[in-house]
C-alpha positions in Angstrom: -3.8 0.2 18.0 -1.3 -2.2 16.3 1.5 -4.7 18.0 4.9 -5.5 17.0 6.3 -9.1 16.5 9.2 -10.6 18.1 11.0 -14.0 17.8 9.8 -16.2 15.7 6.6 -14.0 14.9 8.7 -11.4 13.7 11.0 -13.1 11.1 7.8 -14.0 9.4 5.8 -10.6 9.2 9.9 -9.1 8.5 9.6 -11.3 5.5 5.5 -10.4 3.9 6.2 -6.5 5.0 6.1 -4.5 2.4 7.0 -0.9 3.6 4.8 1.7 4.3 7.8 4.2 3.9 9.1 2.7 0.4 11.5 1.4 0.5 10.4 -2.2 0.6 12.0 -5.5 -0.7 9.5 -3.9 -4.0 10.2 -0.6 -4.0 13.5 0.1 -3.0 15.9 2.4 -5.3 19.0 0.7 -6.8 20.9 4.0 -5.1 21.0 6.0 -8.7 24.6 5.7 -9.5 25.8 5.0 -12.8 28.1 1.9 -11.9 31.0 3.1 -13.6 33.1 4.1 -10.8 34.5 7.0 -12.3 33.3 9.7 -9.9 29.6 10.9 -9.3 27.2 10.1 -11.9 25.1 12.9 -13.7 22.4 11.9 -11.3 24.2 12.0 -8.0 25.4 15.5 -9.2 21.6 16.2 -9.6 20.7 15.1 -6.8 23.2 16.6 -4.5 22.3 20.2 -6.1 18.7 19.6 -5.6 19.3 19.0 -1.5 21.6 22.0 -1.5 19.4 24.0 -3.2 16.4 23.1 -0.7 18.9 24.0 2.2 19.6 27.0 1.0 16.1 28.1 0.6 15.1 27.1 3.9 18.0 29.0 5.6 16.9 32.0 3.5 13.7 31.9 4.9 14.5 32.0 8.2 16.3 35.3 7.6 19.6 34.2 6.2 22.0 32.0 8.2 21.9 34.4 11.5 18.2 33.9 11.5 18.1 29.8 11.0 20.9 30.1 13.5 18.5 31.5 16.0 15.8 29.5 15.2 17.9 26.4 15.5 18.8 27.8 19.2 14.7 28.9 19.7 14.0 25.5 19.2 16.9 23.6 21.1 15.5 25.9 24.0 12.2 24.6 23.5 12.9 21.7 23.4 14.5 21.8 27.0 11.7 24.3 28.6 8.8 21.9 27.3 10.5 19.1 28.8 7.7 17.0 31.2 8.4 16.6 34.7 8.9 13.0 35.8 9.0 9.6 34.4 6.3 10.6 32.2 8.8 13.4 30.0 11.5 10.4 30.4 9.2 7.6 28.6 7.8 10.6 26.4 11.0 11.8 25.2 12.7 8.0 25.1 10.2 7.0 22.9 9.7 10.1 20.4 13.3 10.4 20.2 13.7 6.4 19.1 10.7 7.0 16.9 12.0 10.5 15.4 16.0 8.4 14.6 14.3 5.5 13.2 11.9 7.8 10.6 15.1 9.7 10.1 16.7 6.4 8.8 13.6 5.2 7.7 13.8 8.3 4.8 17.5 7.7 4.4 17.2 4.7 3.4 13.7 5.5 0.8 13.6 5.0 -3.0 12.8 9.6 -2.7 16.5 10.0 -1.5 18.8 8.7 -4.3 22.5 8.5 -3.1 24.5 10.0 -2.5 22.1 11.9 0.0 20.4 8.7 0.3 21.2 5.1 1.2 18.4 3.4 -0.4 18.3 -0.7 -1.0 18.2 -2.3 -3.9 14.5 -2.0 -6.0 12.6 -5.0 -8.1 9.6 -2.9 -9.6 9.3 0.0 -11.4 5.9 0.2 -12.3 3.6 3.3 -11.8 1.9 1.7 -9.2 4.8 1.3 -6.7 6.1 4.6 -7.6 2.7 5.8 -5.7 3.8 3.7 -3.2 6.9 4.9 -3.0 5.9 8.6 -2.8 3.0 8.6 -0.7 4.8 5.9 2.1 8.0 8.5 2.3 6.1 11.7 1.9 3.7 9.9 4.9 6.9 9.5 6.7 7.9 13.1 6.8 4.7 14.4 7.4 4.1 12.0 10.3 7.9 13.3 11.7 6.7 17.0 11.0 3.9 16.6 13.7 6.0 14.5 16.2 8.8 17.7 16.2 5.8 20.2 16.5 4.0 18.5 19.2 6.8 17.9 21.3 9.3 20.8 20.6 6.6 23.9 20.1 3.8 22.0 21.9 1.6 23.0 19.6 -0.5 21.3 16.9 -0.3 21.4 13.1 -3.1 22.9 10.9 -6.0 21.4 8.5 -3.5 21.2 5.8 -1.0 18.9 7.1 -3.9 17.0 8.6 -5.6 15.8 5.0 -2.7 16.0 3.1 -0.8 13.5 6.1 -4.1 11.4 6.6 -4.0 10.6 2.5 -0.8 10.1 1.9 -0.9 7.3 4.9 -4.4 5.8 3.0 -2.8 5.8 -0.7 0.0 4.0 0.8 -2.2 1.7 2.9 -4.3 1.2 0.0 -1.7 0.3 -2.8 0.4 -2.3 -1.7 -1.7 -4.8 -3.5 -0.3 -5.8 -6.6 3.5 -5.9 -5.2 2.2 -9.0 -3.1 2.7 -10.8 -6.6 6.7 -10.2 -6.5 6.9 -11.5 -2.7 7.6 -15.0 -2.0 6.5 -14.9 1.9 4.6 -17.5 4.0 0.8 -17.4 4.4 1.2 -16.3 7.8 3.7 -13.4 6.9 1.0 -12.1 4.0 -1.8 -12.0 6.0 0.2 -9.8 8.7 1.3 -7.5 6.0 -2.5 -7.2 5.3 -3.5 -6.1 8.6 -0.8 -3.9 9.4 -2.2 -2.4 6.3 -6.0 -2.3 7.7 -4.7 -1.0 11.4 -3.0 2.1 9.0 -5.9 2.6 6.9 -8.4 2.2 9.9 -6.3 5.3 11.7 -7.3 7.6 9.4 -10.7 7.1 10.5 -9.2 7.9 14.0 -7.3 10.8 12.7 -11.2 12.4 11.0 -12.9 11.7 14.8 -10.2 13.6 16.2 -10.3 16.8 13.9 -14.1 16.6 13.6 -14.4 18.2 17.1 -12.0 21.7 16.3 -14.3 24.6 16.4 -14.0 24.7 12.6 -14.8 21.6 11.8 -17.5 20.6 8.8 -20.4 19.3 9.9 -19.8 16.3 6.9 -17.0 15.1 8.7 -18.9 13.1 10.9 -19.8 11.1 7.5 -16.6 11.1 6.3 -16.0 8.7 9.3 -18.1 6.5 8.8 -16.6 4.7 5.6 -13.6 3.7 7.6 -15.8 0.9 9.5 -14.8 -1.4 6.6 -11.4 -1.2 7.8 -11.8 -1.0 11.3 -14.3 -4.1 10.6 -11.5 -5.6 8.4 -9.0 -5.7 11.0 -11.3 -7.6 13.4 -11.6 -9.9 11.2 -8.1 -10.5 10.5 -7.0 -10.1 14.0 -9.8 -13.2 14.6 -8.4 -14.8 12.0 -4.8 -15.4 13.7 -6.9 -16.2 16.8 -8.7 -19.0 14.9 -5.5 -20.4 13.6 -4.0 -20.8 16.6 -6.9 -23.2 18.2 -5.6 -26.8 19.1 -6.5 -29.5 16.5 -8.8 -32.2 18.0 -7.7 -35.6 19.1 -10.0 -36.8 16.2 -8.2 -34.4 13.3 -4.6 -35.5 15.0 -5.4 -38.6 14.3 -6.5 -38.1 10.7 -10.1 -38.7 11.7 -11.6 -37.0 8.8 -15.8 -38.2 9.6 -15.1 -37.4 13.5 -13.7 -33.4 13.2 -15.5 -31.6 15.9 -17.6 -28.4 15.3 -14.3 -26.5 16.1 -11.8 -28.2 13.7 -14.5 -27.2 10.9 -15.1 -23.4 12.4 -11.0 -23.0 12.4 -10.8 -24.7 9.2 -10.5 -21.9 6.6 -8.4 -19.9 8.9 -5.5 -22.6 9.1 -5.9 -23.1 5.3 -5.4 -19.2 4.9 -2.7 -18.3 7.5 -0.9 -22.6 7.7 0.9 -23.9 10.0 1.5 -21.3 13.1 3.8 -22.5 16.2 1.6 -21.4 19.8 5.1 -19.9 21.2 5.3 -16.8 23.6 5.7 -14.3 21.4 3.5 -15.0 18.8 0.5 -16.1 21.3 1.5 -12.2 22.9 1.2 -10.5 19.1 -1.9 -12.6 18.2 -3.7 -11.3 21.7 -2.8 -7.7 22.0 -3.8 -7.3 18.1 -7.1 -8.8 18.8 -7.7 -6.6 22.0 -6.6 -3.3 20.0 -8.8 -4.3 17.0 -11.8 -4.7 19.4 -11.0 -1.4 21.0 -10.6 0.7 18.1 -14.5 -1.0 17.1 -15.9 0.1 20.3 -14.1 3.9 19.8 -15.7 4.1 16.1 -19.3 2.3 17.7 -19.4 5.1 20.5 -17.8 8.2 18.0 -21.0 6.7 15.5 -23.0 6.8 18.4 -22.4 10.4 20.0 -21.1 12.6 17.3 -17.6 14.6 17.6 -19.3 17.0 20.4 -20.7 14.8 23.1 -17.8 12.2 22.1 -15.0 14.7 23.1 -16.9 16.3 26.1 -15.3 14.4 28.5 -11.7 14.9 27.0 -12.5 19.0 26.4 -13.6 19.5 29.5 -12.0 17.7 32.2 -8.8 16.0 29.9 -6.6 18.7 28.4 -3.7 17.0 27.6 -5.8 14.7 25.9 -7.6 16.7 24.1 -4.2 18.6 23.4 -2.6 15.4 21.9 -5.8 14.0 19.9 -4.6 15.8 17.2 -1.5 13.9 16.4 -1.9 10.6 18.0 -3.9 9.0 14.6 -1.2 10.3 12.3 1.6 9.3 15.3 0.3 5.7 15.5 0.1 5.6 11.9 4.0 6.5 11.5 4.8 4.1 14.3 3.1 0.9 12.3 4.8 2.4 9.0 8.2 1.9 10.7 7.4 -1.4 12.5 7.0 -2.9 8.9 9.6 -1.3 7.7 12.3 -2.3 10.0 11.0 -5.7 9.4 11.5 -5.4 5.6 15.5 -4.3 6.5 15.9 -7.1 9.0 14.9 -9.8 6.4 16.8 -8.4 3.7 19.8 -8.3 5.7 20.2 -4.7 5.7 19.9 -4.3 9.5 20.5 -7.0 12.2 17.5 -9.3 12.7 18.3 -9.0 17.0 17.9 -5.3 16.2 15.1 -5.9 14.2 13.2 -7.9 16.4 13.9 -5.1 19.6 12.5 -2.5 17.3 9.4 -4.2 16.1 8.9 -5.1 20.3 9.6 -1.3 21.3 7.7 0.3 18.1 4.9 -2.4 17.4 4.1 -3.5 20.7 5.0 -1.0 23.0 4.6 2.2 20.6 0.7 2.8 20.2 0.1 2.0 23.8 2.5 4.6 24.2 0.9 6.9 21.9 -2.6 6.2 22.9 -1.7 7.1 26.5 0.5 9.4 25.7 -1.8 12.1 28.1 -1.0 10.1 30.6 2.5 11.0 30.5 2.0 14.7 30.5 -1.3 14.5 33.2 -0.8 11.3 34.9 -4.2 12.5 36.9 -6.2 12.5 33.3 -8.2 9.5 32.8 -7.1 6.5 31.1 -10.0 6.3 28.4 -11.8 9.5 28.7 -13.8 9.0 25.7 -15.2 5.9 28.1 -16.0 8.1 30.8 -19.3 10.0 30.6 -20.3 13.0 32.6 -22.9 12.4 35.2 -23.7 16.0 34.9 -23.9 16.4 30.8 -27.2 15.4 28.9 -26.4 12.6 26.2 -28.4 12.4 23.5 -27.0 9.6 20.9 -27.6 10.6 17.2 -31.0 8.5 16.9 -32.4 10.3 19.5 -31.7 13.7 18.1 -32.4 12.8 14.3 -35.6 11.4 15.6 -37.0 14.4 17.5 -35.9 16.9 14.6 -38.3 14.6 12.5 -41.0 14.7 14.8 -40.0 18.6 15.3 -40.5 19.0 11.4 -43.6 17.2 11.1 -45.7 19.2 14.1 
């Protein structure tokens, strides 16, 4: 889980984000034109030819343009005839809709479209390393969108492919944004939320690995390839404290400059002021600061019980009494990660003036702190009678056995 910003709060993060889709106050293309305002430049042609030339294949595999015009009419009717009943298909299809126009822009916008296909911002690096930014943050993007459409126009779930290839474009990107912190000249506060926006998206593809380990194919190793994600889940307590710390009155004794007489407080919140400085308690950021530090406790306890149980006795609950839930597993990792990916970078395009900060600041309060709640629940909307956490609910009926257990009586199994 991961919260938005709004207010005050949000102009800060707006100003550290560095884009998870690319095309970040580092990354961002200087739209390929050749300046001389004498028509379209060699590359624009290029790049126009390249987009046609993708459209056309597409159109000739769906059978020519009478088959992609059925397919375009298949899906339209889909979309209508998987419609869910109630206020849940209204909140569902508000918020993939908002989601799917704002990835849509998102890519417009991206360093991977030059114009004139593209819109893309100005760019300040062009070293290798934000190139692999820039590629795995839009490609992410796409991918992410490509599992939103398929969920909620086909209702149906993508394969193993899209899953690793999805889940590791997401991590590269989480996991590169490093050395453009040099080139950003962002508050202490504004860095440090960059940082764990970054740890909430690299954390999810821990989620994204729980949720796959229980298909009926599934590796047996892919309960260990879980568990190296605790550093970021871990991480993103920490960081999540961190803001908490911050945020912890100074003593009478420290307002007063009463360096001998701090209390054991002042001297616990100490290195978190000096890391984060000066934060203002208002509304909104005392709302972003909370709900991150409940979601990063959450998503601990998920990984604790996952580590605990194992994929099978950790999904029981969903598979057998939660379909929709167990439906929707599937994409929710790889949906929350695309929702954070666009809260940071709509924050990137309020600060740099390339989008209103008003509009801005909505976005990051729809998307950030309203979006993975959404997501998260989002069986909810299609079952409202499913359970809220079903992974927290355990069947009276079904024999537990956490992992220690079981590992311990094969040992004693092995050695009668």
């Amino acid at each position: 889980l991961e919260v938005g910003v709004s207010g005050e709060v949000a102009a800060v993060a707006a100003q550290a984000a560095v884009t998870v889709a690319s095309p970040s106050a580092a990354l961002a293309v200087d739209g390929g034109g050749s300046g001389n305002g004498d028509g379209m430049s060699a590359r624009e042609i290029t790049t126009v030819g390249a987009f046609v030339t993708l459209l056309g294949a597409a159109v000739a595999a769906a059978g020519g343009p009478s088959g992609a015009g059925r397919e375009i009419l298949r899906a339209f009717d889909l979309l209508l005839a998987n419609h869910t009943p109630g206020v849940g298909g209204v909140v569902e299809d508000s918020f993939l809709g908002l989601l799917t126009v704002c990835t849509v822009y998102s890519l417009w916008r991206s360093s991977l479209i030059p114009a004139p296909v593209g819109n893309p911002i100005a760019r300040k690096s062009r070293t290798k390393a934000s190139w692999l930014h820039v590629i795995s943050g839009g490609g992410a993007l796409a991918l992410g969108l490509y599992g939103v459409v398929l969920e909620r126009v086909y209702r149906e779930s993508p394969g193993w492919t899209w899953m690793w290839v999805s889940s590791a474009l997401f991590l590269t990107n989480a996991l590169t944004y490093g050395p453009l912190m040099q080139i950003f000249k962002a508050s202490k506060e504004g860095k440090y939320a960059m940082k764990l926006g970054y740890s909430f998206v690299a954390s999810f593809q821990g989620v994204v690995i729980i949720a796959w380990s229980a298909q009926p194919d599934a590796p047996d190793w892919m309960y260990w390839a879980v568990m190296p994600f605790w550093f970021f889940s871990i991480a993103k307590l920490w960081e999540s404290t961190e803001f908490v710390l911050a945020l912890v009155p100074d003593s009478e004794e420290k307002q007063r400059g009463e360096k001998e007489s701090l209390t054991l407080m002042d001297r616990f919140t100490a290195g978190s002021k000096r890391r984060l400085g000066r934060m203002t308690p208002d509304a909104a950021t005392l709302t972003y600061v909370s709900l991150n530090a409940f979601a990063a406790v959450f998503d601990n306890a998920y990984m604790a019980v996952y580590t605990a149980l194992g994929p099978e006795q950790f999904w029981h609950t969903s598979q057998a009494f939660n379909d929709a839930d167990f439906h929707l597993r599937l994409v929710k990792g790889t949906t929350g990660s695309l929702t954070i990916a666009l809260l940071i970078f709509i924050s990137t395009l309020g600060w740099r003036k390339q989008m209103s900060m008003d509009l801005a600041i909505w976005l990051n309060v729809i998307l950030g702190s309203c979006g993975p709640w959404i997501v998260l629940f989002w069986h909810k909307l299609i079952d409202p009678s499913e359970d809220w956490f079903p992974q927290f609910v355990f069947d009276p009926a079904y024999a537990y056995h956490p992992l220690w257990q079981t590992a311990s009586a094969v040992a004693v199994a092995q050695i009668s």
